[in-house]
C-alpha positions in Angstrom: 12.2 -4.3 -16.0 14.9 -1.5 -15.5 13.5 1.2 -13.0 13.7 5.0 -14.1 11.7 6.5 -11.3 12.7 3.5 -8.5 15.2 2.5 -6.5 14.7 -1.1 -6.1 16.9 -2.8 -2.9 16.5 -5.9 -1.9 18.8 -6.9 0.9 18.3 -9.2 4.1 14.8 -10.1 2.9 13.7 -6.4 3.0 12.9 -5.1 -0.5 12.9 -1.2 -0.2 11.0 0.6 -2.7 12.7 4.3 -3.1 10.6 6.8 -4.9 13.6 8.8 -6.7 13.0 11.7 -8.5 14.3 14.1 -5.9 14.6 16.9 -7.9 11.2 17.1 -8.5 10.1 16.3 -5.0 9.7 12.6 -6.4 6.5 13.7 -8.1 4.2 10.9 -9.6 4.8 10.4 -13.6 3.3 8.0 -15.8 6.3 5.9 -15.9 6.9 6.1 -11.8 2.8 4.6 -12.4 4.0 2.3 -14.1 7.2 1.2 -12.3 5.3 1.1 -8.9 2.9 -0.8 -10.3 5.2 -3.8 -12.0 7.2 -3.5 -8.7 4.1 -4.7 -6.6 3.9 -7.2 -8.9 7.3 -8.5 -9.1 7.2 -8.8 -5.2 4.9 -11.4 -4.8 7.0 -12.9 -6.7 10.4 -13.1 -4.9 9.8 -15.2 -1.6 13.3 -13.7 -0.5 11.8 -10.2 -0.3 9.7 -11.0 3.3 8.9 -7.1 3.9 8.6 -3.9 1.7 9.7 -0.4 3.1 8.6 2.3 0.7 10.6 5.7 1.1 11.7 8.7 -1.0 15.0 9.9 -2.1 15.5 13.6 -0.9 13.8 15.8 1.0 10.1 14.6 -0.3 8.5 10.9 0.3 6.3 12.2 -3.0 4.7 15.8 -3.5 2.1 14.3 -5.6 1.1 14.3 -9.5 4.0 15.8 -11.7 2.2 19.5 -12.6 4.6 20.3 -15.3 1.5 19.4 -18.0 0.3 23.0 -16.9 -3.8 23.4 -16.9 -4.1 20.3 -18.9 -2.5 18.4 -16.3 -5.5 16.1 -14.7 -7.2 16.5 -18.4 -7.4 12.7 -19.8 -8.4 13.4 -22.9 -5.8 16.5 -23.8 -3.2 14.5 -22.7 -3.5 11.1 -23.8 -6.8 11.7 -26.6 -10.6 11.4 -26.2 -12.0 8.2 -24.3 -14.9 6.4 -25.3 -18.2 7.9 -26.0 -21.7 5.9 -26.4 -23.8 6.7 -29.3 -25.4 10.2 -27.7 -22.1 11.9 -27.3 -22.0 11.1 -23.4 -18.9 9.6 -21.9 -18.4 5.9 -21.5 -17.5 5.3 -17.7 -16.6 1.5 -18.1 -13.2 2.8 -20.6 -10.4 1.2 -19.0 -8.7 4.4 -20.0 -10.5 6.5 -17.5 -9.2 4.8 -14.5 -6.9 7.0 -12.1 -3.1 6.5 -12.2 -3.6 6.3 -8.1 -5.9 3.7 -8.0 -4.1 1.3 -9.9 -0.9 2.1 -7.6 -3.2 1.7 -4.5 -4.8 -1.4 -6.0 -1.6 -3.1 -6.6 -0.1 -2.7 -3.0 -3.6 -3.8 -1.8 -2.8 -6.8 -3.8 0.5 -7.5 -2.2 1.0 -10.8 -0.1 4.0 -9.0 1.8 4.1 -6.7 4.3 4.3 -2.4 3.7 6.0 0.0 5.3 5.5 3.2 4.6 8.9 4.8 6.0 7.4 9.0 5.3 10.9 11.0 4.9 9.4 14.2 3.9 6.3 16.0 2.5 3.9 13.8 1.0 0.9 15.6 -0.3 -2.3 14.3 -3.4 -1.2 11.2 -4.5 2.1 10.8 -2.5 -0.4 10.4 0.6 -2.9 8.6 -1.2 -0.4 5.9 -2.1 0.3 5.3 1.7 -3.3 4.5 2.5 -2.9 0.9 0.8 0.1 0.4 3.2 -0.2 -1.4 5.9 2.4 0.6 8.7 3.5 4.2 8.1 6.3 5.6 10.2 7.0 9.5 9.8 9.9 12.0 10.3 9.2 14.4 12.3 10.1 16.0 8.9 7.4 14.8 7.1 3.8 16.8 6.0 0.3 15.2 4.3 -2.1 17.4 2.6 -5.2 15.8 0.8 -4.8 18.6 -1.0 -7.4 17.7 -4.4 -10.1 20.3 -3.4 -7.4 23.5 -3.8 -6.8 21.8 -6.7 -10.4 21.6 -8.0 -10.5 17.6 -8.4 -11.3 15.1 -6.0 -9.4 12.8 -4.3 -8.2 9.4 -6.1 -6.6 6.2 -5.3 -9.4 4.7 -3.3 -8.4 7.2 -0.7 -12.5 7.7 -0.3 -12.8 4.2 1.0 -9.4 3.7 2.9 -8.8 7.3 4.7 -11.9 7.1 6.8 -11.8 3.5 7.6 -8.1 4.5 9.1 -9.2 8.1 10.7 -12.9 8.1 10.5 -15.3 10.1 8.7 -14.8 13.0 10.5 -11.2 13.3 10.1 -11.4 11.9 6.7 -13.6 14.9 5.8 -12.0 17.9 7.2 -8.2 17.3 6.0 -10.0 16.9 2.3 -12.4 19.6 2.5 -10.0 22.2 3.8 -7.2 20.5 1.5 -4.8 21.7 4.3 -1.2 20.6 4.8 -0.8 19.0 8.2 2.5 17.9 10.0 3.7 14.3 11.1 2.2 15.2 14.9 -0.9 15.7 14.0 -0.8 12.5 11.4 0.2 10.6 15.0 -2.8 11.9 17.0 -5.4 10.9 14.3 -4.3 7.7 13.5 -2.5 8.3 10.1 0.6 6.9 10.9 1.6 5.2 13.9 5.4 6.6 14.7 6.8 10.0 14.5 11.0 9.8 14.7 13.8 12.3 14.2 14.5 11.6 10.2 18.2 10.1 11.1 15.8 7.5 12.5 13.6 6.6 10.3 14.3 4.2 7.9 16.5 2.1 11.0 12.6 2.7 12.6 11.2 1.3 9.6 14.1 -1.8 9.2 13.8 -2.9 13.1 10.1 -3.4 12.4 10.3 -5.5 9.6 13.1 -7.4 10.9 11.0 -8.1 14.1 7.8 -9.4 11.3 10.7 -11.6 9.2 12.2 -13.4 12.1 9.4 -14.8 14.1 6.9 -15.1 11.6 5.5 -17.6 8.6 5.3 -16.2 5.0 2.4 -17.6 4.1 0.7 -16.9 6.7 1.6 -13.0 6.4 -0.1 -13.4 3.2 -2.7 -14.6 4.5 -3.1 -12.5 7.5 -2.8 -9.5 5.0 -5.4 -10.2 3.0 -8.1 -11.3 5.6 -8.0 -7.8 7.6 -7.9 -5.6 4.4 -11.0 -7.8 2.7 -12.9 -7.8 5.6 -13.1 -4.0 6.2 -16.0 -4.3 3.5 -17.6 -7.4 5.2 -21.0 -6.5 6.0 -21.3 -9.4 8.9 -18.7 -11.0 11.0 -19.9 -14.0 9.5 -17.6 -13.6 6.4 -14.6 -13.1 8.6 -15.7 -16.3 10.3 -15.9 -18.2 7.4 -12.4 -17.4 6.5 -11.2 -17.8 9.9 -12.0 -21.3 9.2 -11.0 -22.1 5.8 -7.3 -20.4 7.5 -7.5 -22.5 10.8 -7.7 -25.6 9.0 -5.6 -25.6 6.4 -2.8 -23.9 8.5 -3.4 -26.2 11.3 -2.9 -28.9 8.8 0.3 -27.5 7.6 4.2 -28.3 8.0 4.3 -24.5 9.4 1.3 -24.7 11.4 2.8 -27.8 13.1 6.2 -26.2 13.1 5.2 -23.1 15.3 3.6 -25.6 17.9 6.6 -27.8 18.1 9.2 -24.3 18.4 7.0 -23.2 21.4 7.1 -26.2 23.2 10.4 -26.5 22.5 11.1 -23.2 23.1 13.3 -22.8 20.4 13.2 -20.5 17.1 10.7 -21.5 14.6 12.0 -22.4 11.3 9.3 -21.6 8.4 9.5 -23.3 5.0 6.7 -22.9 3.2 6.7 -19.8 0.7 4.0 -17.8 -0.7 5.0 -18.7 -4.7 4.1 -22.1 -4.2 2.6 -23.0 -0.6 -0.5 -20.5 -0.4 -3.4 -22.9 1.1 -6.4 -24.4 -2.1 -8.9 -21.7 -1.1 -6.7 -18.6 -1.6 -7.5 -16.4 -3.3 -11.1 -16.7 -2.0 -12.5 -13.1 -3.1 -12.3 -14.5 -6.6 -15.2 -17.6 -5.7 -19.1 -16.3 -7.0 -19.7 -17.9 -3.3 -18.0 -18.9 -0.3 -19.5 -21.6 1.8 
């Protein structure tokens, strides 16, 4: 599909997703929804896009919702018409139609069998910080600002922030920026854990770039995929036996594997590893696991 809202770049296996509605501080539409979401999906698709760098056009990485809808703005039913009801006038929570536009951005990247970067050019604030929580690296300008900023707006956060933010900051942390709503700078996104660089913003995206050139050159696809999916899963694994029986099903069928071989023979060789299996049609039998009733 043709992008409106997105700049899509692919270019030396780094696909670089640009939010690009500058003159709106790249503010969240439906159709940007829509486009981030399809360009998620059409990622996993293209085993020459090795890394994703998401970035905004401007001055803003993404100042949030579009508020041009007025009062009616976070209003589901004036803007798009009533959802379901069940037979006593109450509201039907299982209506597809009530889920959040962030949480089916956030759910998408969390899909994604490539590495994110979030490369944070400016001020991101509701669901422009929201959207970052699903990706796996952020890397600020000292430019940039957050603000979980739903409580001033009298709503409450969305996106699955409530279950990423304080699993990335902890409670505490997670708490105070969204009960005070405040707008904090890149500095203090550093000390607590939110993003993990703060550069001068002629830096950044080169920041962003040497990183995922360092991931594309010494790594295996499919095992980024893999790798990927593992550590965000298992942040709701109630035992370390679930990680473990992953950690097998992965040991053996990438020890088992031309790649798995491959990195032993590079190593002793000392030589550059060259990695040919690709995630479109070399992920391992049990992937994707999650989806099994049981796992053994």
């Amino acid at each position: 599909m043709a992008y409106q809202t997105l700049k899509y770049e692919l270019e030396e296996q780094i696909l670089t997703i640009t939010l690009n509605r500058p003159e709106r501080l790249n503010a969240c539409t439906a159709i940007m929804q829509n486009e981030l979401i399809d360009a998620f999906d059409r990622v996993n698709r293209e085993d020459d896009a090795r890394v994703v760098i998401v970035t905004g056009e401007g001055r803003a990485f993404c100042a949030g919702a579009d508020l041009s809808s007025g009062a009616d703005t976070f209003d589901r039913d004036a803007r798009r018409g009533p959802v379901k009801r069940r037979a006593d006038g109450s509201v039907d929570y299982s209506d597809p139609d009530i889920s959040d536009a962030g949480g089916q951005i956030t759910l998408g990247i969390f899909n994604c069998l490539k590495p994110v970067i979030a490369a944070v050019n400016g001020p991101a604030v509701g669901m422009g910080v929201t959207m970052q929580l699903a990706m796996d690296i952020r890397v600020a300008s000292e430019a940039a600002r957050f603000g979980f900023v739903f409580s001033q707006r009298g709503i409450v956060p969305e996106g699955g922030s409530s279950w990423f933010l304080p699993r990335i900051v902890g409670i505490a942390q997670a708490l105070e920026w969204c009960y005070t709503g405040r707008v904090f700078s890149a500095e203090e996104a550093l000390a607590c854990g939110l993003v993990s660089k703060v550069v001068p913003p002629d830096h950044l995206v080169a920041t962003a770039r040497t990183l995922a050139r360092e991931i594309i050159e010494k790594t295996a696809p499919v095992s980024i995929a893999l790798i990927r999916q593992m550590m965000w899963r298992m942040l709701g694994a109630d035992h370390p036996m679930e990680a473990h029986k992953i950690d097998s099903r992965g040991i053996y069928a990438r020890g088992r594997s031309a790649d798995g071989k491959e990195g032993v023979l590079a190593f002793l060789e000392k030589r550059p590893a060259v990695f040919k299996e690709r995630v479109t049609k070399d992920m391992p039998d049990y992937f994707p696991w999650w989806t099994e009733r049981e796992y053994k």
